[in-house]
BAGUKE-327242 format. One line per field, with one value per atom (N, C-alpha, C): residue number from 1; residue in one letter; atom name; x, y, z. Coordinates in steps of 0.2 Angstrom, whole numbers. Each point is the difference from the previous one (the first is absolute). Layout:
n [NUM,...] $
res [A,...] $
atom [CA,...] $
x [X,...] $
y [Y,...] $
z [Z,...] $
//
This chain:
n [1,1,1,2,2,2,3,3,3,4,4,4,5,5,5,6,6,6,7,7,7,8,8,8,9,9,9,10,10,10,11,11,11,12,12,12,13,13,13,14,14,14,15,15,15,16,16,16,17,17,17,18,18,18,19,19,19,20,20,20,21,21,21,22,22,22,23,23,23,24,24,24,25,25,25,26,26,26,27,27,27,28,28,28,29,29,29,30,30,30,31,31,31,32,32,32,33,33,33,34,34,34,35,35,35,36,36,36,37,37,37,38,38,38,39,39,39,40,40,40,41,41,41,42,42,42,43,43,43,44,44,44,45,45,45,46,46,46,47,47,47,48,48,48,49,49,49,50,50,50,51,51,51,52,52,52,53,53,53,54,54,54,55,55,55,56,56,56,57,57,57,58,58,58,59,59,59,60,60,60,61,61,61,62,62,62,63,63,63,64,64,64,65,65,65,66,66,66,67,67,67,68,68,68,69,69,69,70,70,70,71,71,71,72,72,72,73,73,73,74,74,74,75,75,75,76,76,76,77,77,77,78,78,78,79,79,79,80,80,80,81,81,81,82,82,82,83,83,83,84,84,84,85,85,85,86,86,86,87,87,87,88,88,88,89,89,89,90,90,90,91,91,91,92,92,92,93,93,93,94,94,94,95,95,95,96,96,96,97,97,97,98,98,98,99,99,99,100,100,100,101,101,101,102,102,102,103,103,103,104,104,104,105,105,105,106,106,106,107,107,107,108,108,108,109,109,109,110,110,110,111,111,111,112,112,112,113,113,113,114,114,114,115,115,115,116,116,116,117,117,117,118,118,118,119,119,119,120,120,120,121,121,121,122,122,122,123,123,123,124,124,124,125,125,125,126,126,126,127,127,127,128,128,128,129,129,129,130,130,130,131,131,131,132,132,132,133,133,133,134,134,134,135,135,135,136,136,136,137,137,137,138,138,138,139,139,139,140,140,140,141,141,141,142,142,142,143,143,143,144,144,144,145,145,145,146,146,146,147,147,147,148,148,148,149,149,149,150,150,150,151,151,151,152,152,152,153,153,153,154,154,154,155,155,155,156,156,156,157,157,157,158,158,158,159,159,159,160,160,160,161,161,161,162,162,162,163,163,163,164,164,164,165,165,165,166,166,166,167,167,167,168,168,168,169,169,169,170,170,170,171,171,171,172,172,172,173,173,173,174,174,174,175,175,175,176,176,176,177,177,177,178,178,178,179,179,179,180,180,180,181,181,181,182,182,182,183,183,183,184,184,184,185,185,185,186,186,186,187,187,187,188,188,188,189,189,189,190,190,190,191,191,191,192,192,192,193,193,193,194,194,194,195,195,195,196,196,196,197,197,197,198,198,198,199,199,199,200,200,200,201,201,201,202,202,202,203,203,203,204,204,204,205,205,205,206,206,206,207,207,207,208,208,208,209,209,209,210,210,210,211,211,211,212,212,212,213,213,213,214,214,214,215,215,215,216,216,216,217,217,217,218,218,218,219,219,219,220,220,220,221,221,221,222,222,222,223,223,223,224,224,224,225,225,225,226,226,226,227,227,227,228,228,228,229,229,229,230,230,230,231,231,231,232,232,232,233,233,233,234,234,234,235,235,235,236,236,236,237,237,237,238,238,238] $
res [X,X,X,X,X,X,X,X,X,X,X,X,X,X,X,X,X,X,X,X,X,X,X,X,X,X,X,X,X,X,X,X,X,X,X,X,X,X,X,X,X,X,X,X,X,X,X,X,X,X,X,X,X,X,X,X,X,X,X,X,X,X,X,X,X,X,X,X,X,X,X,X,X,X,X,X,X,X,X,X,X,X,X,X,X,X,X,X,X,X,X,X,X,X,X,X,X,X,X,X,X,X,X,X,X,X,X,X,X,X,X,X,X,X,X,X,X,X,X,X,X,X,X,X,X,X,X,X,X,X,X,X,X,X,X,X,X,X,X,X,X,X,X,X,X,X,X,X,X,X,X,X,X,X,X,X,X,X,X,X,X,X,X,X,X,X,X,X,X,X,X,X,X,X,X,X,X,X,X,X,X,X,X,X,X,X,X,X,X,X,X,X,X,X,X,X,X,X,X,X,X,X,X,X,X,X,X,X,X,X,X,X,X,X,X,X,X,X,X,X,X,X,X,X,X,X,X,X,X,X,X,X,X,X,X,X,X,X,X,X,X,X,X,X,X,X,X,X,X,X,X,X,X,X,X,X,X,X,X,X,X,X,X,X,X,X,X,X,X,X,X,X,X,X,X,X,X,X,X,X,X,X,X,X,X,X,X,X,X,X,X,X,X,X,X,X,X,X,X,X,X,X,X,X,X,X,X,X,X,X,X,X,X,X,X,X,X,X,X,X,X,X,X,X,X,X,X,X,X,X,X,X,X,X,X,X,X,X,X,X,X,X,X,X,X,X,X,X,X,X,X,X,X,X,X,X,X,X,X,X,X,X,X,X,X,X,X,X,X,X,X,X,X,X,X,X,X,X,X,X,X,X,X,X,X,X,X,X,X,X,X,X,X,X,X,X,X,X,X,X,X,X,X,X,X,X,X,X,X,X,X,X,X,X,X,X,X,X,X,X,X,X,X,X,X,X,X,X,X,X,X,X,X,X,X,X,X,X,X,X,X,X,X,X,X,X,X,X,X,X,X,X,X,X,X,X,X,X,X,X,X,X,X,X,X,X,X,X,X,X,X,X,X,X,X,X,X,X,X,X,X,X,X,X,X,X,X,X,X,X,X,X,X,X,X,X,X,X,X,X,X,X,X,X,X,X,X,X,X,X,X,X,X,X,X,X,X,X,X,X,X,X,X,X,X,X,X,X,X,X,X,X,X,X,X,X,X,X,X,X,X,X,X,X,X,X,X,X,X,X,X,X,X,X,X,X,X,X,X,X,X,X,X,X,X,X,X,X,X,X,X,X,X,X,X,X,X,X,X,X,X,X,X,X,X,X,X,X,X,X,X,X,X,X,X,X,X,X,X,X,X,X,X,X,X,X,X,X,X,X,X,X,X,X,X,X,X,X,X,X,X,X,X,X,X,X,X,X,X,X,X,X,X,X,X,X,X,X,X,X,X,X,X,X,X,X,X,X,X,X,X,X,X,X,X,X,X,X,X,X,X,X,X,X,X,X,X,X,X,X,X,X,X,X,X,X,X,X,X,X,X,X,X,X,X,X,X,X,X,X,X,X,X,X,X,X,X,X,X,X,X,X,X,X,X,X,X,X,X,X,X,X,X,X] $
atom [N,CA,C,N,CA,C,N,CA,C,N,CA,C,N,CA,C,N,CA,C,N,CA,C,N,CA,C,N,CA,C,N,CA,C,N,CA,C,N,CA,C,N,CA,C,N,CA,C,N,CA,C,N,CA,C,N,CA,C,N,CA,C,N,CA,C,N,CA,C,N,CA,C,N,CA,C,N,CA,C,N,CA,C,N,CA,C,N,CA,C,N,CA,C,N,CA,C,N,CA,C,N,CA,C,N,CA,C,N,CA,C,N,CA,C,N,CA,C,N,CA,C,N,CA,C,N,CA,C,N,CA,C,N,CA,C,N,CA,C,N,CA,C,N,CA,C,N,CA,C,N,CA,C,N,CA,C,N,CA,C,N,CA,C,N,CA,C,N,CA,C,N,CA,C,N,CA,C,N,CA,C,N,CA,C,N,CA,C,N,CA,C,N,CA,C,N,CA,C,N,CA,C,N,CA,C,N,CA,C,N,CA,C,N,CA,C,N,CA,C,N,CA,C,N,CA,C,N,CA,C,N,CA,C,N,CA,C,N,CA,C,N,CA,C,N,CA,C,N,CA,C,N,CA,C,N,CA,C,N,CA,C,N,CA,C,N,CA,C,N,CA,C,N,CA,C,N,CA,C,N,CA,C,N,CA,C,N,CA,C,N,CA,C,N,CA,C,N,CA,C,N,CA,C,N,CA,C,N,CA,C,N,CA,C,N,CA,C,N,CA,C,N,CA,C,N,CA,C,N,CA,C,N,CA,C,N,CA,C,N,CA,C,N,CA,C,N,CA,C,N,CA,C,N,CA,C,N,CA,C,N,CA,C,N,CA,C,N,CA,C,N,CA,C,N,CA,C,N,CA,C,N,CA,C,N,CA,C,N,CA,C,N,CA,C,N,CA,C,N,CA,C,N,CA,C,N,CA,C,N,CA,C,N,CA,C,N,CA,C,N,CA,C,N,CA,C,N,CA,C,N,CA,C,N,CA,C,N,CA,C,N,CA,C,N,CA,C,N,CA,C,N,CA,C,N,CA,C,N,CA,C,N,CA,C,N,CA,C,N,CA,C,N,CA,C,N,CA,C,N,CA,C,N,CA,C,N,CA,C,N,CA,C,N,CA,C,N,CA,C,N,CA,C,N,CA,C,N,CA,C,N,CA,C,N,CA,C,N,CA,C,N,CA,C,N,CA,C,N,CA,C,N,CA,C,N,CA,C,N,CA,C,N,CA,C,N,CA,C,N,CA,C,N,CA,C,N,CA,C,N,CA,C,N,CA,C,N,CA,C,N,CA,C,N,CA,C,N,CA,C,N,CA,C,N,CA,C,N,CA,C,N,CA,C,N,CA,C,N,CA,C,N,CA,C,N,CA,C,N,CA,C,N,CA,C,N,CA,C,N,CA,C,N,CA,C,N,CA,C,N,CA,C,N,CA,C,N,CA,C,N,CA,C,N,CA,C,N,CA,C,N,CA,C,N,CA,C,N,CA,C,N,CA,C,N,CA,C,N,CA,C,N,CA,C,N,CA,C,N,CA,C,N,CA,C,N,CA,C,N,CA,C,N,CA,C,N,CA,C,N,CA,C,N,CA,C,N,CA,C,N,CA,C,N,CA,C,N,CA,C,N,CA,C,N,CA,C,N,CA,C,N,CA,C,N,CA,C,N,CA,C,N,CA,C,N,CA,C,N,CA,C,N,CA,C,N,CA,C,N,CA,C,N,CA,C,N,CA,C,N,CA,C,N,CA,C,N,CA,C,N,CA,C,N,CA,C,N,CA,C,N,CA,C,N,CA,C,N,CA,C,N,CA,C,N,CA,C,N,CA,C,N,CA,C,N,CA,C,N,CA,C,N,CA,C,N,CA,C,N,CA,C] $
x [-916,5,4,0,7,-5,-8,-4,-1,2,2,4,5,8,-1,-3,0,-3,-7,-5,5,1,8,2,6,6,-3,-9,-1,-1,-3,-3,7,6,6,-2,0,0,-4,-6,-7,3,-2,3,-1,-3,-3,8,0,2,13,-1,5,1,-3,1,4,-5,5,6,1,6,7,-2,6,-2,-4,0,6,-3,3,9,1,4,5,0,4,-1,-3,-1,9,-2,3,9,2,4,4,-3,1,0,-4,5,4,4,5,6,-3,5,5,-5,1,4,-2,4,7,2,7,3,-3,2,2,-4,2,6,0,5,6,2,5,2,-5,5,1,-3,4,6,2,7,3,-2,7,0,-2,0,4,2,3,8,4,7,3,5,5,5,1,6,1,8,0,-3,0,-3,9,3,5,0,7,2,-4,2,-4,-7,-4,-7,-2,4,-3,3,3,1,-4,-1,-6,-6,-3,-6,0,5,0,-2,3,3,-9,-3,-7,-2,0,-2,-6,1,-5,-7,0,-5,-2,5,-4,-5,5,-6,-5,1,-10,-4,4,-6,0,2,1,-9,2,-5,-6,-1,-6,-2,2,-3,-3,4,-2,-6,-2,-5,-5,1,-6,-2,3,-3,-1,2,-5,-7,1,-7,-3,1,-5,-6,-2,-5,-6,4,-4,-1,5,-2,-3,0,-6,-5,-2,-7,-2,5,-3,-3,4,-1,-6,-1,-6,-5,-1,-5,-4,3,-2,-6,1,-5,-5,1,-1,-7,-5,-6,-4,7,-1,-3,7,-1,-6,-1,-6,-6,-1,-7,-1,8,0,0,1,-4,-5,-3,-8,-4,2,-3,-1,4,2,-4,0,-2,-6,0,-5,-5,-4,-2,-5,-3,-6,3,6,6,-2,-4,0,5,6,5,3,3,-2,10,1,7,5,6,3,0,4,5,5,5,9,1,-1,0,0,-6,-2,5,2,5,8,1,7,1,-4,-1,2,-3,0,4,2,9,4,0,5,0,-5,1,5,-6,4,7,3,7,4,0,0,1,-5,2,4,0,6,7,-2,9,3,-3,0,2,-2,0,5,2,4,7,-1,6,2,-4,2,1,-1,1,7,1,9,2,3,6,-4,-7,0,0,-1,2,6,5,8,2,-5,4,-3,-6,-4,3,4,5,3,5,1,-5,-5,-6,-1,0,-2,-7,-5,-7,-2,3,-3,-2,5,-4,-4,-1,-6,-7,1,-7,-1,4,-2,-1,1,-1,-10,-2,-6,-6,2,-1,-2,7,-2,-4,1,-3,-8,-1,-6,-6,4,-4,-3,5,0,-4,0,-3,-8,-2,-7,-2,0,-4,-4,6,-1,-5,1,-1,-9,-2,-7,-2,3,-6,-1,7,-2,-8,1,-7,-4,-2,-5,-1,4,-1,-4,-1,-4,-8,-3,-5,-3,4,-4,4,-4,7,3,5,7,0,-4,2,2,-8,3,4,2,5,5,2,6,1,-5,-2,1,-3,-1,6,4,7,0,-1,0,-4,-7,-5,1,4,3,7,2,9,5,-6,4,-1,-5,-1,6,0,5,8,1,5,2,-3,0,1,-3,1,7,1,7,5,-1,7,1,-6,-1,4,-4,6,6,4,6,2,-2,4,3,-5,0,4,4,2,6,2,8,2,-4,0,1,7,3,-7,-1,-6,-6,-2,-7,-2,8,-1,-5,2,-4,-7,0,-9,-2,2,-2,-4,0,-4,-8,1,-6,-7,5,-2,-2,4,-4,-6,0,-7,-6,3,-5,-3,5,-2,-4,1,-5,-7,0,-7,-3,2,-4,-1,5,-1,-7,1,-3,-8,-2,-5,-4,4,-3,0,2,0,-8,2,-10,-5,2,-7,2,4,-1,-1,-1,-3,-8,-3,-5,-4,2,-3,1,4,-2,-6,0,-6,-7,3,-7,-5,7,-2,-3,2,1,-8,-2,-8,-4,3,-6,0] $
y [374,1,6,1,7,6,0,5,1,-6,2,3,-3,4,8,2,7,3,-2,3,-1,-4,3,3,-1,7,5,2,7,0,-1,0,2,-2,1,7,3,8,4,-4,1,1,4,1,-6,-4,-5,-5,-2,-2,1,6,5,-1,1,-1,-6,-5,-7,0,2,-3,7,5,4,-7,-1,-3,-6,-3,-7,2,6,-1,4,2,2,-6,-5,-4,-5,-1,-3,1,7,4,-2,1,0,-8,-4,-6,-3,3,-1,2,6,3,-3,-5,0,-10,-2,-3,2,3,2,2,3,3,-7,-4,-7,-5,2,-5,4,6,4,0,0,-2,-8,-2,-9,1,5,-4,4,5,5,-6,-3,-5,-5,-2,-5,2,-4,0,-6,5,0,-4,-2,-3,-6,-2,-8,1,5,-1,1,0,2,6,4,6,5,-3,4,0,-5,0,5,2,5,6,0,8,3,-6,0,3,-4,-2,10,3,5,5,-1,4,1,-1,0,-5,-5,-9,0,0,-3,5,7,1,1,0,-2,-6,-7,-5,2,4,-1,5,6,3,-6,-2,-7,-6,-2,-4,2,9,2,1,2,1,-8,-7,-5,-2,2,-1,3,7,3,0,-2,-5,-3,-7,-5,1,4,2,5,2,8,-4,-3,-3,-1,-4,-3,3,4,5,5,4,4,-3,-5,-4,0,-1,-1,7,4,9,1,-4,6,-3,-7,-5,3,5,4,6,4,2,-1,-7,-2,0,-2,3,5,7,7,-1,-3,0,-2,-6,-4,5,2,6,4,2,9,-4,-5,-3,-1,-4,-3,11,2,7,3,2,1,0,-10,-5,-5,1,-5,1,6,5,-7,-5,-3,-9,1,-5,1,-5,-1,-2,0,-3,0,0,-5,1,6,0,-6,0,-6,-2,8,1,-2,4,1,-8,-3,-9,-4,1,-3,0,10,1,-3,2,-1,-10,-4,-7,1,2,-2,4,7,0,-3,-1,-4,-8,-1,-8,1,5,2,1,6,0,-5,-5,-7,-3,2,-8,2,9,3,-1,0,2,-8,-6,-6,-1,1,-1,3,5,6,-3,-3,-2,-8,-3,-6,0,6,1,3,2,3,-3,-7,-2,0,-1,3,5,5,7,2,-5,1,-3,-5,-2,3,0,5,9,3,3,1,-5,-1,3,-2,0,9,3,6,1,-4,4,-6,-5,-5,0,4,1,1,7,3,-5,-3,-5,-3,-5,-3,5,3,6,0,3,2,-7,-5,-5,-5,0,-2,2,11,0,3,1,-2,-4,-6,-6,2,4,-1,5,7,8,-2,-3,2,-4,-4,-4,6,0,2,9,3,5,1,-8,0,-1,-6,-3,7,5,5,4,1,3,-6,-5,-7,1,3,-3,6,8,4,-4,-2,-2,-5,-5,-9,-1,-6,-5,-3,0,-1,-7,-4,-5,1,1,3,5,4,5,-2,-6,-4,-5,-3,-3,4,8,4,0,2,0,-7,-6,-5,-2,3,-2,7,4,6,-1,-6,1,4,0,5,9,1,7,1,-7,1,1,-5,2,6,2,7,5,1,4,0,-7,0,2,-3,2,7,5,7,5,-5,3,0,-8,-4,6,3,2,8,2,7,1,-7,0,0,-3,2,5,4,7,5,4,5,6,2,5,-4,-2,-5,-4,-1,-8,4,8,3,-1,-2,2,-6,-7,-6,-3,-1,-2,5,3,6,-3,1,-1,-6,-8,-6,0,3,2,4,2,4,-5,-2,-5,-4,-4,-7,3,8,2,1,3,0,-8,-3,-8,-5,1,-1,-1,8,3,-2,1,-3,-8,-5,-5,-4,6,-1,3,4,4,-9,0,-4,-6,-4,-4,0,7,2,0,3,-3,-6,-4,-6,-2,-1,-1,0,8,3,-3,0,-4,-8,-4,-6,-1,8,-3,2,4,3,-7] $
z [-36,4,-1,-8,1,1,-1,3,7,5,6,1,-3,1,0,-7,-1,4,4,3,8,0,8,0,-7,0,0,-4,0,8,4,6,7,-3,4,5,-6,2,6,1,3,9,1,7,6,0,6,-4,-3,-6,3,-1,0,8,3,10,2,-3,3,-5,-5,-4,3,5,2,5,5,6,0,-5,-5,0,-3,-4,4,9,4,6,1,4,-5,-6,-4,0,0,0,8,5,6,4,-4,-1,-3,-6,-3,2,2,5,5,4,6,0,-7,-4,0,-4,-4,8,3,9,2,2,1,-3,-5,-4,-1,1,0,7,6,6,1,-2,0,-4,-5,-4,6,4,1,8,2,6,-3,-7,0,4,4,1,-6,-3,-5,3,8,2,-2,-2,-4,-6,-3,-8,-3,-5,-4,0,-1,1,-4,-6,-8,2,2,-1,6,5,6,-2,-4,-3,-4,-5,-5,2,8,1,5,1,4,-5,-6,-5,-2,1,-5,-2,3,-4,4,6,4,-1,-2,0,-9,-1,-10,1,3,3,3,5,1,-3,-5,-4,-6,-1,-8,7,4,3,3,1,2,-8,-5,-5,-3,0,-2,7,4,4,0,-1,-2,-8,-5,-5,1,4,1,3,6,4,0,-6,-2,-1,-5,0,4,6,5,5,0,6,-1,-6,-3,1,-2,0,7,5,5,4,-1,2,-3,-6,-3,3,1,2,7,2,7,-1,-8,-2,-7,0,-7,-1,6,0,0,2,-3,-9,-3,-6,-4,4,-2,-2,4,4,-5,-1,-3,-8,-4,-6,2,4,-2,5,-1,2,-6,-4,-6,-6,0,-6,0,8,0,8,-2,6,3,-3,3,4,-1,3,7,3,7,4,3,3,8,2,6,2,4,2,2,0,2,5,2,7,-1,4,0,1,4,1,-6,-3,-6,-7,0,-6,0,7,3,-4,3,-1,-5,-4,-9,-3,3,-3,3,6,4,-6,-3,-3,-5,-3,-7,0,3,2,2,5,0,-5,-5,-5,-6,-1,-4,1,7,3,-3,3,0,-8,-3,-8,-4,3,-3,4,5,3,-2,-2,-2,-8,-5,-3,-2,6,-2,-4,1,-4,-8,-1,-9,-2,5,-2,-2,3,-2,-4,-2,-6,-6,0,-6,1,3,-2,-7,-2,-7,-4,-1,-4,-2,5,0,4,-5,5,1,2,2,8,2,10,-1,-5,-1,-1,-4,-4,7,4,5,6,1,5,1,-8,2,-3,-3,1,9,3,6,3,0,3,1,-8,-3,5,-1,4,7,4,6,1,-1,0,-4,-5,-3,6,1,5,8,0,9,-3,-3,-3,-3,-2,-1,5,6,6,4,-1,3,0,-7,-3,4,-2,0,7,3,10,2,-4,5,-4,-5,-2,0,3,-2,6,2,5,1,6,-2,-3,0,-4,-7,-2,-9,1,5,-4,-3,6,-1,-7,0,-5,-9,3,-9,-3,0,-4,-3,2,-3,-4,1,-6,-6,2,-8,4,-2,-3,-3,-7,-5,2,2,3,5,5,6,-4,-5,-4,-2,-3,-4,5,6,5,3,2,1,-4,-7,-2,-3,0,-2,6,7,6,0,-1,0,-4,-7,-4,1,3,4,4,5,7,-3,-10,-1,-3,0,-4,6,2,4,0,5,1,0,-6,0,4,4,5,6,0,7,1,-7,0,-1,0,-5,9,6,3,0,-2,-1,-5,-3,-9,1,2,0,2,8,5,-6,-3,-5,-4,-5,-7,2,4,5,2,4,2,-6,-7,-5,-4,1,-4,5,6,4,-1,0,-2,-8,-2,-9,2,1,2,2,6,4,-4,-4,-5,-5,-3,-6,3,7,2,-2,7,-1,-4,-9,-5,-3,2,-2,3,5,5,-2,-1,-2,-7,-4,-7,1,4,0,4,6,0,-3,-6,-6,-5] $
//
């Protein structure tokens, strides 16, 4: 597993590699954007009429929009996550390519298409958003604690990112039955994948690259996987 990890972070650099992550990482920008734009003309829509004297001079005075830079920041932490995932999900089969190009020249594989990728970050991001939001209220209590958001953070979402991140790999080489299927006959690979990403996704700067780096870790896990089948096989008709 952390020999995947390494064999991605080094691969960051590689220009095929490098293209979608500016692609990634102004598509990402320009929806956050378009976020905080949205939620800063909602507060200036509120009418103040019939609120208390103090509170409309307050709310003139700088309130109202401390509030929605304070709520565009607590939404795009909640949905950096998923929403990244889902942006990269558009080139994630770049990714895929330019590893198994690289690492794994004799890798027969079979394109998804824009349809197929979108599905599968659309899930992904879907079942982060869902988890991360139903998770609020322990995030605010695990506050106190210090890194306790933290722990549950890349734990949930651990869970939710390995999975989606191997059937990705699984789905250009096998069918989509098993693709669906593989992540659950290697658990702990799909674990580990996840929570290497999850852990990425709470480190400032790292988080840019953590849907990359997952799509990476999985094509190499992936890969060894099918060889270390292969020889068992092989062993088992000698």
């Amino acid at each position: 597993m952390f020999a995947a990890f390494i064999l991605a972070f080094a691969q960051l650099w590689d220009a095929p590699i490098r293209a979608v992550l500016l692609r990634a990482l102004l598509l990402t920008l320009i929806l956050f954007g378009a976020l905080a734009w949205g939620v800063f003309t909602a507060m200036h829509m509120i009418q103040t009429a019939g609120w208390p004297d103090w509170l409309q001079r307050l709310w003139a005075a700088g309130a109202g929009d401390a509030a929605a830079f304070l709520l565009s920041m607590l939404l795009t932490w909640l949905g950096f996550t998923s929403i990244a995932t889902a942006v990269m999900a558009m080139w994630q089969d770049e990714i895929i390519v330019a590893v198994e190009q690289r690492y794994y020249p004799a890798a027969t594989g079979h394109a998804l298409g824009l349809g197929v990728e979108l599905a599968m970050g659309g899930r992904a991001a879907l079942r982060v958003a869902l988890i991360n939001a139903l998770l609020l209220p322990a995030y605010l209590l695990l506050l106190v604690t210090g890194i306790g958001p933290l722990i549950l953070f890349v734990i949930a979402n651990g869970w939710a990112l390995g999975r989606e991140y191997l059937e990705a790999v699984a789905a250009r080489h096998v069918a989509l039955g098993e693709s669906r299927a593989w992540p659950g006959r290697h658990k702990w690979d799909s674990w580990g994948i996840g929570l290497l990403t999850a852990g990425l996704f709470a480190v400032p700067v790292l988080n840019l690259v953590a849907p990359a780096m997952g799509a990476m870790m999985a094509t190499h896990i992936f890969h060894r996987q099918r060889e270390d089948t292969r020889h068992a096989l092989d062993a088992a008709a000698d």
